[in-house]
N, CA and C of each residue as an Amber inpcrd file, in Angstrom:
protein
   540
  10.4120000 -33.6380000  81.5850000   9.6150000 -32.4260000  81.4490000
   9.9790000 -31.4700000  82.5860000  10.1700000 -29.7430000  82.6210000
  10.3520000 -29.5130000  83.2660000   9.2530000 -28.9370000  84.2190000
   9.6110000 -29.0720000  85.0610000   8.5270000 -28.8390000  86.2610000
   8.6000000 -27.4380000  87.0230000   7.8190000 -26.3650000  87.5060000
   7.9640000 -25.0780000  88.0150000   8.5580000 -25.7340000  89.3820000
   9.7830000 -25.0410000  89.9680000   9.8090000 -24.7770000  91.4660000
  10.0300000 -23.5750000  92.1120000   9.8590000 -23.6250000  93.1860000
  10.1070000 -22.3380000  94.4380000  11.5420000 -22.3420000  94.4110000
  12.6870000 -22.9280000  94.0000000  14.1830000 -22.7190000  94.0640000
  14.3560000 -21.9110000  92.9270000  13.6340000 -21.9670000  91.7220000
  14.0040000 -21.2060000  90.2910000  14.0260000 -19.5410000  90.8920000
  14.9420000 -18.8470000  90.0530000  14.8770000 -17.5130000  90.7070000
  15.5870000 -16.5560000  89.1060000  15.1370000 -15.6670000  89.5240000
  14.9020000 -14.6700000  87.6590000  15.7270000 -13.8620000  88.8910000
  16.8260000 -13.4550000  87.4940000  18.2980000 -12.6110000  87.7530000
  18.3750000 -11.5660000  86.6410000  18.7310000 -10.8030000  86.2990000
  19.4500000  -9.8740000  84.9870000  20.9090000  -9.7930000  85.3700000
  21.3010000 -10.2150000  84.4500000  22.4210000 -10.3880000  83.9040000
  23.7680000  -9.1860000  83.1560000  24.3030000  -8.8670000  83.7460000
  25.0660000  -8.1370000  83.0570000  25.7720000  -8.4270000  82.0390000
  26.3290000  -9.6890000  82.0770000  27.2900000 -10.2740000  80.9600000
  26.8790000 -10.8610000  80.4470000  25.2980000 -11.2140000  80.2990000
  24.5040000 -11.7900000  79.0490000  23.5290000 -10.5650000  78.4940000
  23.4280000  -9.5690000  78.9000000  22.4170000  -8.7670000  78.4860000
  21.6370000  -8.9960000  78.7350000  20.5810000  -9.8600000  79.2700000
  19.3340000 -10.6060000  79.3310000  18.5840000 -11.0860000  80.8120000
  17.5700000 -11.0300000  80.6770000  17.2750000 -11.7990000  82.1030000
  16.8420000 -12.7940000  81.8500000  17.3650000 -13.6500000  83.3020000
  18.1860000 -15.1020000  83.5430000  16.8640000 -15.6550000  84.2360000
  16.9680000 -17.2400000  84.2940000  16.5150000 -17.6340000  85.6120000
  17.7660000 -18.7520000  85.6660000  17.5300000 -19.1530000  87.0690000
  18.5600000 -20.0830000  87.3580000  17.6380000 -20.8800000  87.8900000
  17.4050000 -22.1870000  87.1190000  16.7270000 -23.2020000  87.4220000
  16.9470000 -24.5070000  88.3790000  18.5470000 -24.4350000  88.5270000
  18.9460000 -25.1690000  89.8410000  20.5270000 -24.9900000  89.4360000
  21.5400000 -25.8100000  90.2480000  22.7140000 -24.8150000  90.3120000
  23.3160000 -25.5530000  89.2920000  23.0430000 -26.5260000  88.1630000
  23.6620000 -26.8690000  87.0790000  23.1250000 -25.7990000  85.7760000
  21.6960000 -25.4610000  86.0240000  20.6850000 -25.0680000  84.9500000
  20.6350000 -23.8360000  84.8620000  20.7870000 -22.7250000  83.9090000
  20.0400000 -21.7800000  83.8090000  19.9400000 -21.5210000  82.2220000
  18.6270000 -20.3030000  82.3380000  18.0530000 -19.9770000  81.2690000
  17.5330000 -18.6080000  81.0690000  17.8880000 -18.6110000  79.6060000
  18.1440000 -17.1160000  79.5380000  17.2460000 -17.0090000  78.3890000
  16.4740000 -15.8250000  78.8320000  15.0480000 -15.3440000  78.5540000
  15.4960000 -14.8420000  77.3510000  14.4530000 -14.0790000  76.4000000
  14.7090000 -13.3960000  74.8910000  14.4440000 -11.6240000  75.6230000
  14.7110000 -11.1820000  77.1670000  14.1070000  -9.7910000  76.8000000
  15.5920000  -8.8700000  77.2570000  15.7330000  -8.5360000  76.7920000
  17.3310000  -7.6330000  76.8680000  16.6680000  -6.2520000  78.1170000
  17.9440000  -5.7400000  78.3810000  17.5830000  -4.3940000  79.2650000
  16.6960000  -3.3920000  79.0740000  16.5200000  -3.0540000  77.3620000
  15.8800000  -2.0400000  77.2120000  14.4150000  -2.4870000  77.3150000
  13.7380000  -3.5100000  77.1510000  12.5720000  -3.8120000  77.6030000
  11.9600000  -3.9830000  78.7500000  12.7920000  -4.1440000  79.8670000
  12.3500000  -4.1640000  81.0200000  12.0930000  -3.5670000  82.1050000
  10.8690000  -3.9410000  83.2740000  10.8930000  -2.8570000  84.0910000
  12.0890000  -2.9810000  85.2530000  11.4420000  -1.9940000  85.8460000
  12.5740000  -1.5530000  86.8310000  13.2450000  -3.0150000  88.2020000
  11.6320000  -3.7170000  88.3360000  11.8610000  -4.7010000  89.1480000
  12.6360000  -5.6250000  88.3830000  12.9070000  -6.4090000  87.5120000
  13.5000000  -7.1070000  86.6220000  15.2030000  -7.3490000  87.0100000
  15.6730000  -6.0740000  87.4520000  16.7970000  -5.7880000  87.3850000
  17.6480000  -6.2080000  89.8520000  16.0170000  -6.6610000  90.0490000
  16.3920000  -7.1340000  91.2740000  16.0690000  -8.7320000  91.2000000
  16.9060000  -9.4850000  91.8170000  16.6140000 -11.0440000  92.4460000
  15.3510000 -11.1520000  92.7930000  14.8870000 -12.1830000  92.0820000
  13.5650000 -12.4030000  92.6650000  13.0980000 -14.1460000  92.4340000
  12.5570000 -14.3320000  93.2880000  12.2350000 -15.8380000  92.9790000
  10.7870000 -16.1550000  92.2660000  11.0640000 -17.4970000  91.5110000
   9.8830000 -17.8960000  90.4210000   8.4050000 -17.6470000  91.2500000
   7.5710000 -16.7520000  91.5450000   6.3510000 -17.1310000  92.2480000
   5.3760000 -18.0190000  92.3110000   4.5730000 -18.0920000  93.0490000
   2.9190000 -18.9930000  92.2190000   2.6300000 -18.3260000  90.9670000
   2.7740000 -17.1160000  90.7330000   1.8920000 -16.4730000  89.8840000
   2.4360000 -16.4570000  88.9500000   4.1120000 -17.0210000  88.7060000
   4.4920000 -17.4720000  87.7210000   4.3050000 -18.8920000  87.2030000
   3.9190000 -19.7320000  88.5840000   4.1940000 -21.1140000  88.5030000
   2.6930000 -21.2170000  87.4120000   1.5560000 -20.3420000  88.3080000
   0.0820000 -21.0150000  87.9250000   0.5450000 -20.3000000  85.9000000
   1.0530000 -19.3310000  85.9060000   1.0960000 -19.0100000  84.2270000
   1.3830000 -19.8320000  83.5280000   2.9460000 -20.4020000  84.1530000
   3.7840000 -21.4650000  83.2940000   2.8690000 -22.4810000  82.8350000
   1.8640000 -22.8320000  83.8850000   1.0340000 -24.0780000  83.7500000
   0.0490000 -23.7210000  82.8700000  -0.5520000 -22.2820000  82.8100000
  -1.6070000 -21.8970000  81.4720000  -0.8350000 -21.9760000  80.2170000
  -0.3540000 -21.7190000  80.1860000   1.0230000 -21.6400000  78.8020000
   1.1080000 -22.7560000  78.2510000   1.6370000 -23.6320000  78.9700000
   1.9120000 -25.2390000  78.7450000   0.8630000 -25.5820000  78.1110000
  -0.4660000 -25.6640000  78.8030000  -1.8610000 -26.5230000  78.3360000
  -1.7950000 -25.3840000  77.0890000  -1.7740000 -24.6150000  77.1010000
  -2.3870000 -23.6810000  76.2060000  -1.4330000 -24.1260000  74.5550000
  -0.0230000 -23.8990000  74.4380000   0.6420000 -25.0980000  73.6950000
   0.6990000 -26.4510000  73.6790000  -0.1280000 -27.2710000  73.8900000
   0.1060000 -28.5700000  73.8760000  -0.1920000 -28.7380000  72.4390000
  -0.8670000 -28.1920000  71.8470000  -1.4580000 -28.3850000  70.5530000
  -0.4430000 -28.1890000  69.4160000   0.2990000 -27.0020000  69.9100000
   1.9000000 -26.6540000  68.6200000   2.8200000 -27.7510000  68.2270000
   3.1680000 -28.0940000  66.8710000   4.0150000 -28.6250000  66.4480000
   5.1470000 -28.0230000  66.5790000   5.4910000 -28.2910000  68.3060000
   7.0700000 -28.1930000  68.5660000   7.8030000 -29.5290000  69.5650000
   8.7100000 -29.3460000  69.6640000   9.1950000 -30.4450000  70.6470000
   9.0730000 -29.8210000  71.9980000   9.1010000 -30.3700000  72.7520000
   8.9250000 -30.8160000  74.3660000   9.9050000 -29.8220000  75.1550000
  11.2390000 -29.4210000  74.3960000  11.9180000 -28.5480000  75.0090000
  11.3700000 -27.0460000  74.3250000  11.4080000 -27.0850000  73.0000000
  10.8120000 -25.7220000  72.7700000   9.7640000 -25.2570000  73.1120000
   8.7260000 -26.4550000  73.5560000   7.3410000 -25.7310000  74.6620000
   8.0620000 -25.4200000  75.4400000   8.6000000 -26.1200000  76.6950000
   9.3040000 -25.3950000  77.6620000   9.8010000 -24.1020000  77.5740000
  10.6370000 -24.0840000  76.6380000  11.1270000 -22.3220000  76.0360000
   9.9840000 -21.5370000  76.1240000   9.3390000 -21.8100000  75.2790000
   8.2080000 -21.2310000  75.0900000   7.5040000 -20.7720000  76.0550000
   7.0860000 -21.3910000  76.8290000   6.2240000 -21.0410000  78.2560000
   7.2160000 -20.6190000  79.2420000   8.2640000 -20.3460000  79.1440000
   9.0140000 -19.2040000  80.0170000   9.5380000 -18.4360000  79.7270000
   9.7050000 -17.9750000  77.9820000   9.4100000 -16.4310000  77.8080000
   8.5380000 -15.8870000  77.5940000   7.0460000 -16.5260000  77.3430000
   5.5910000 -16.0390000  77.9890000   5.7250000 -15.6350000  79.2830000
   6.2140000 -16.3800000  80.6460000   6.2260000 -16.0060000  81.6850000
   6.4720000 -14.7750000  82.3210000   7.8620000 -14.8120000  81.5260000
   8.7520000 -14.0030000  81.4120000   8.6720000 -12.6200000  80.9920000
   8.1690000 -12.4040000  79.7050000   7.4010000 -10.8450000  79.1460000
   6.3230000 -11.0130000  79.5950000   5.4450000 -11.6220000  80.2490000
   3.8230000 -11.4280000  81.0160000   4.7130000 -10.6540000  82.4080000
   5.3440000 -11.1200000  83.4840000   5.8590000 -10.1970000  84.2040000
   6.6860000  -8.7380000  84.0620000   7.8530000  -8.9530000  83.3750000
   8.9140000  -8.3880000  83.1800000   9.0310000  -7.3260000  82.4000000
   8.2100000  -7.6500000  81.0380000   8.0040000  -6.7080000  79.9360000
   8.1380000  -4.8810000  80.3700000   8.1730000  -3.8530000  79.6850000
   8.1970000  -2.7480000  79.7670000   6.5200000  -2.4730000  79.4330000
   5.6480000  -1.8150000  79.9720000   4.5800000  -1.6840000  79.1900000
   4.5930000  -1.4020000  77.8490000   3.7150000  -1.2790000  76.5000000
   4.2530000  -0.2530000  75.2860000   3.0030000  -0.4850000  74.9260000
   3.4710000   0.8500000  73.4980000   1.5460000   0.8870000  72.8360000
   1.7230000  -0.0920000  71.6090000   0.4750000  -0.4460000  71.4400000
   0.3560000  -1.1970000  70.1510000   0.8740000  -0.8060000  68.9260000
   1.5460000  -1.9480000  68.0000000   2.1650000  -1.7070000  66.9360000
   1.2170000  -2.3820000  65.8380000  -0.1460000  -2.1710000  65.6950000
  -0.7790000  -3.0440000  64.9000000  -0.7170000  -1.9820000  63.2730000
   0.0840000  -1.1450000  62.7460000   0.3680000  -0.9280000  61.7380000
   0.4560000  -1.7710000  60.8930000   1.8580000  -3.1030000  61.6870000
   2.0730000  -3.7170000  60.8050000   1.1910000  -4.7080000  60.5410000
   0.1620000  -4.9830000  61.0850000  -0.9300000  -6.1530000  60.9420000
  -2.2660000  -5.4780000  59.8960000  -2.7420000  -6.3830000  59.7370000
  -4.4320000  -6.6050000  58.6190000  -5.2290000  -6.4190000  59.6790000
  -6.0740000  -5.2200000  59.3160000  -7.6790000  -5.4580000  59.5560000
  -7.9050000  -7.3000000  60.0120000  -8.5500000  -7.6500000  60.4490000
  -9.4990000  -8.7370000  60.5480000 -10.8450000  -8.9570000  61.4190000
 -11.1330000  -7.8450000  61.7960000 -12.5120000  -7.3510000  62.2530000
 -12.7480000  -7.4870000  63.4920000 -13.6110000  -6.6600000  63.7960000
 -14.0620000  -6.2980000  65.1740000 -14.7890000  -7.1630000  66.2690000
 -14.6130000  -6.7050000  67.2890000 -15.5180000  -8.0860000  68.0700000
 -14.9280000  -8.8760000  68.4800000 -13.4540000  -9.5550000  68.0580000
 -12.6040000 -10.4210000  69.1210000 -12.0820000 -10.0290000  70.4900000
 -12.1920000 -10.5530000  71.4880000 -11.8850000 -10.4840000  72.4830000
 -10.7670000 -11.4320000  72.9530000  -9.9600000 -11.5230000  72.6870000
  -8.7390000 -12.8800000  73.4790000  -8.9150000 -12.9810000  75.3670000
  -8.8820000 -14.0840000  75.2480000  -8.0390000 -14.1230000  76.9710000
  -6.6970000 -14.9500000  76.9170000  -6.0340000 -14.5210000  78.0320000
  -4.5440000 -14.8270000  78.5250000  -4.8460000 -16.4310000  78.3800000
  -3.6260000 -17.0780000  76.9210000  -3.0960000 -18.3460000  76.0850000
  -3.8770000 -18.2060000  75.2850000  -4.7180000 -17.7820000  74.4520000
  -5.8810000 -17.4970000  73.3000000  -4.4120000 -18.2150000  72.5300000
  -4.2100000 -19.0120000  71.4280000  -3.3760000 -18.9050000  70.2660000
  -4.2540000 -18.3470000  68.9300000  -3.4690000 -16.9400000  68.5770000
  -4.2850000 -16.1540000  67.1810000  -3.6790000 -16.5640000  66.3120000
  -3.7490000 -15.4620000  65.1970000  -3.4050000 -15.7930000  64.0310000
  -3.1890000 -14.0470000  63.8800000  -2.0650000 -13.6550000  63.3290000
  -1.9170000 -12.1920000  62.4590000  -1.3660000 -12.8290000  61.4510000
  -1.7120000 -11.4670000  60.4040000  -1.3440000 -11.6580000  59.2160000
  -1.3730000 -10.3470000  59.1000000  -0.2400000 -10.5710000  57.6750000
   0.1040000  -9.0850000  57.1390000   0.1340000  -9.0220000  55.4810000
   0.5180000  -8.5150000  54.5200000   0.3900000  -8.2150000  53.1010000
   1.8300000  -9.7160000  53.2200000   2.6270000  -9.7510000  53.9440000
   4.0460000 -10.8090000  53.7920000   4.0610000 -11.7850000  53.9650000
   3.0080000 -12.2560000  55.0920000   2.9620000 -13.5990000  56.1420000
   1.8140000 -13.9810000  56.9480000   1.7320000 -15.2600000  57.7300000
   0.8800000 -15.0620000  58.4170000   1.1730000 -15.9190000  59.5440000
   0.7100000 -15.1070000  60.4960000   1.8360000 -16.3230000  61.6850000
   0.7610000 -16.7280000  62.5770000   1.4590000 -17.6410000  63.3700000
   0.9030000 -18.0280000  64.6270000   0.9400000 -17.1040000  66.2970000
   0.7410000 -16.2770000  67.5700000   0.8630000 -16.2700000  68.4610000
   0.0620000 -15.8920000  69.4260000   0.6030000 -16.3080000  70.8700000
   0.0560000 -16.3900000  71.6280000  -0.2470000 -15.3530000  72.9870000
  -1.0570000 -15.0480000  73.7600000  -1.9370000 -13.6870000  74.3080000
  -1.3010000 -13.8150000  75.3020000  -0.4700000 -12.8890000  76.0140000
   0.4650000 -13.0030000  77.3780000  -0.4200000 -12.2850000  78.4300000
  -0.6530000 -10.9180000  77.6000000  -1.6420000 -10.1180000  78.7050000
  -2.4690000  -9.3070000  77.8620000  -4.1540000  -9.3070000  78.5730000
  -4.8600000  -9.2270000  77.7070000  -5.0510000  -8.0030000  78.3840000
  -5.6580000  -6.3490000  77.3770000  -5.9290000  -4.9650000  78.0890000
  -7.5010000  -4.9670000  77.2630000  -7.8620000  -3.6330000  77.2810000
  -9.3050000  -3.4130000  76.9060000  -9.2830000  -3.5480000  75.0490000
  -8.3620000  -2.9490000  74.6380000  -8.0810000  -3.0460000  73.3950000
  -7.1860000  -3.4530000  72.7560000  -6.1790000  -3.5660000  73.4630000
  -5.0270000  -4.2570000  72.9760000  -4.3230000  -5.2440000  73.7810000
  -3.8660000  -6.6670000  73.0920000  -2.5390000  -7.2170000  73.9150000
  -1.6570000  -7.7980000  73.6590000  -0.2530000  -8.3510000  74.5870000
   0.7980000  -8.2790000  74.6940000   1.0260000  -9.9760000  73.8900000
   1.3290000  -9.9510000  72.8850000   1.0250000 -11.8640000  71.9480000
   3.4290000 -11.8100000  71.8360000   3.2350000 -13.0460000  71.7950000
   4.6490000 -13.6500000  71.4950000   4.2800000 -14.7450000  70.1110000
   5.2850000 -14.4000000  69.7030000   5.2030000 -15.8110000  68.1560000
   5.3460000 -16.8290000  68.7250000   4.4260000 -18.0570000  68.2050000
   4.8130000 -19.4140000  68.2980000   5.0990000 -19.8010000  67.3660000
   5.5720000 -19.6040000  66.2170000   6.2330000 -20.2510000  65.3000000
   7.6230000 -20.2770000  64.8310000   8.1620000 -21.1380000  64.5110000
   9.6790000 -21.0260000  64.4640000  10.2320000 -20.8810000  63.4700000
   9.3910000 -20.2940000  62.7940000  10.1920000 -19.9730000  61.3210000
   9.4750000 -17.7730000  61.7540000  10.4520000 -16.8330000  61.4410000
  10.4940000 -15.8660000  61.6680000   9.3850000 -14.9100000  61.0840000
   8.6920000 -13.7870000  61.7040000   7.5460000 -13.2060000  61.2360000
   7.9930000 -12.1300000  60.4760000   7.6900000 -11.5760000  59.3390000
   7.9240000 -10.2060000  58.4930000   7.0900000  -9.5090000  58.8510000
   7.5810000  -8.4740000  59.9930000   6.5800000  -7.0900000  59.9250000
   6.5240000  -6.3180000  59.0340000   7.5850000  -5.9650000  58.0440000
   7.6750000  -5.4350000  56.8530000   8.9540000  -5.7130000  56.2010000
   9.9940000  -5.0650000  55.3380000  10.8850000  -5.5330000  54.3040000
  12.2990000  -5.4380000  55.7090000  12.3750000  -5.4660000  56.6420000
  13.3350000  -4.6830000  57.4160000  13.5560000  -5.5490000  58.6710000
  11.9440000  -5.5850000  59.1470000  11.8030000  -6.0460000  60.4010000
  11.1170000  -7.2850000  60.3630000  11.7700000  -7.8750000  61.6270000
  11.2050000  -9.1740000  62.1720000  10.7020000  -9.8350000  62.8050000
   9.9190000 -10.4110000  63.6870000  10.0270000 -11.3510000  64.6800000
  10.0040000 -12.7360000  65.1270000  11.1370000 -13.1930000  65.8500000
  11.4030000 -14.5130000  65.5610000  10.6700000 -14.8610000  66.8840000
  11.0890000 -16.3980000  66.9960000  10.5630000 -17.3160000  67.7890000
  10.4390000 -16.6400000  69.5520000   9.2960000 -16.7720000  69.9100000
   9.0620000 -15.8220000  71.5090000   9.1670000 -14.7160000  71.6350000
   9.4020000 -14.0690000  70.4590000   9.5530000 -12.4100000  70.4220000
   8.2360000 -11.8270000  71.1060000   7.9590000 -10.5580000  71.5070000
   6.5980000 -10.0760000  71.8370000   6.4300000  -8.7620000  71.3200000
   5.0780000  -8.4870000  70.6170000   4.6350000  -7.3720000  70.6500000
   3.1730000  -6.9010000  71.0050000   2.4500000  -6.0920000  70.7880000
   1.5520000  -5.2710000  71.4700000   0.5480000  -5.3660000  70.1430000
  -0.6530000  -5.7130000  70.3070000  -1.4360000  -5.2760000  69.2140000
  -3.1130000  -5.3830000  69.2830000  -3.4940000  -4.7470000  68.7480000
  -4.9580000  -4.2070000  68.5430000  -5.8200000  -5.7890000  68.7910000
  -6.7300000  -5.9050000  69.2900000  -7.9770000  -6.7190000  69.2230000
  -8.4420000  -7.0550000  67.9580000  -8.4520000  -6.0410000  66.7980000
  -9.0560000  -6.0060000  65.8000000  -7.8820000  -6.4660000  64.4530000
  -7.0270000  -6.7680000  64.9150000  -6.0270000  -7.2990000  63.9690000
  -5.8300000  -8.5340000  64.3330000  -6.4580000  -9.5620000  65.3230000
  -6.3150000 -10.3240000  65.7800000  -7.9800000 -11.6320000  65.2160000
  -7.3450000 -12.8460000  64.7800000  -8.1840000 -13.5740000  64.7860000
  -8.0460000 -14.9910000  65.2940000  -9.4700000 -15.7780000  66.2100000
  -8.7400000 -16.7490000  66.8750000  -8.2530000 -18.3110000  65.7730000
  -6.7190000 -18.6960000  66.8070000  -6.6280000 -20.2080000  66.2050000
  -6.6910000 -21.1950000  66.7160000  -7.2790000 -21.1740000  67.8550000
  -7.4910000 -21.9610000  68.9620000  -7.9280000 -23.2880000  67.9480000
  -9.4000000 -23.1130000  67.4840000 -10.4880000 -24.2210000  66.6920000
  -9.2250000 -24.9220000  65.5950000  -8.7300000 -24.1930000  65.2810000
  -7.6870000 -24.6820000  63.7800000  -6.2740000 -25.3770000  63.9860000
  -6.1690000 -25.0060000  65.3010000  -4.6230000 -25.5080000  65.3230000
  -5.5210000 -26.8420000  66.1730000  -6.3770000 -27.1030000  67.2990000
  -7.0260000 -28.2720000  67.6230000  -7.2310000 -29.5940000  66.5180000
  -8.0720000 -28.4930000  64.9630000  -8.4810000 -29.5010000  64.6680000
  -7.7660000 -30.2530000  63.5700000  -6.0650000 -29.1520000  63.6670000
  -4.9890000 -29.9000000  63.3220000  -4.1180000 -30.7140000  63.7280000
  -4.6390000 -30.7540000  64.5470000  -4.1560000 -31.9220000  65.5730000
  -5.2290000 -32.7970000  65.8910000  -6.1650000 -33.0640000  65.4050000
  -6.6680000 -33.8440000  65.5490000  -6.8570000 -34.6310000  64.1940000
  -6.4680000 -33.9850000  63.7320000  -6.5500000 -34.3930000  62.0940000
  -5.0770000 -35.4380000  61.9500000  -4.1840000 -34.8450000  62.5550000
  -2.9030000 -35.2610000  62.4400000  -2.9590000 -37.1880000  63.5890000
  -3.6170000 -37.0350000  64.1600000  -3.4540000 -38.0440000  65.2140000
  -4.3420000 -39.0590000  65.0600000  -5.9310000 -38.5550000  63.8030000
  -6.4420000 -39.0680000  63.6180000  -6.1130000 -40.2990000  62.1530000
């Protein structure tokens, strides 16, 4: 399992497009957020913080429940990390999402549920604002925002409170169902 350290250090990359971390001097790993998403700090050396370490560790607990393997949590909880720091701010794209009513509130690892007229996916709350926030897919089969567009596995976008419903209770008590 991999474990957060103070040696891991987040790079951008010129000849991958992407920002990096280098997890020790055999290891590195390369995030899903290309140049045009990122802020300005992104593009300097910087090492893994606490405040990445304590995320990685909300992330983790917060997927334990997903039917994925052990390395794709890992993935998983470090391009959460990863667009929770790094991301570009942006406004919500909840066009492409359903109504599902008012009154939800997420906090940072909530796992929701959107759905649209195409699909209905699984993801998870990176950073939570007054009305809107920053969710990545956890599912590994790809999301239809409409006939064109996509988002695959750790992708992130921005969306309304009110297009959002929780799956915390459902994915638990599918797993408990499953183990039971």
């Amino acid at each position: 399992m991999l474990k957060p350290s103070d040696k891991w250090n987040w790079y951008y990359s010129d000849d991958e497009g992407y920002l990096m971390m280098e997890l020790d001097d055999n290891m590195l790993f390369r995030t899903n957020l290309s140049r045009n998403v990122l802020v300005e700090c992104a593009f300097h050396p910087s090492s893994f913080s606490v405040d990445d370490a304590s995320d990685y560790q909300t992330f983790k607990e917060q997927i334990v429940c997903l039917p994925l393997s052990e390395p794709r949590k890992a993935e998983l909880a470090l391009y959460c990390v990863a667009a929770k720091r790094f991301h570009k701010p942006v406004q919500p794209k909840s066009w492409f999402f359903s109504y599902q009513g008012a009154g939800y509130e997420p906090e940072m690892g909530d796992i929701i549920t959107l759905i649209n007229d195409l699909n209905e996916g699984h993801f998870i709350v990176l950073d939570v604002g007054s009305n809107a926030s920053l969710c990545a897919l956890v599912d590994l089969d790809d999301f239809s925002l409409n006939g064109s567009k996509s988002l695959s596995f750790g992708c992130v976008i921005k969306v309304m409170h009110d297009r959002m419903a929780s799956a915390n209770h459902k994915l638990i008590t599918e797993t408990i169902a499953l183990v039971g």
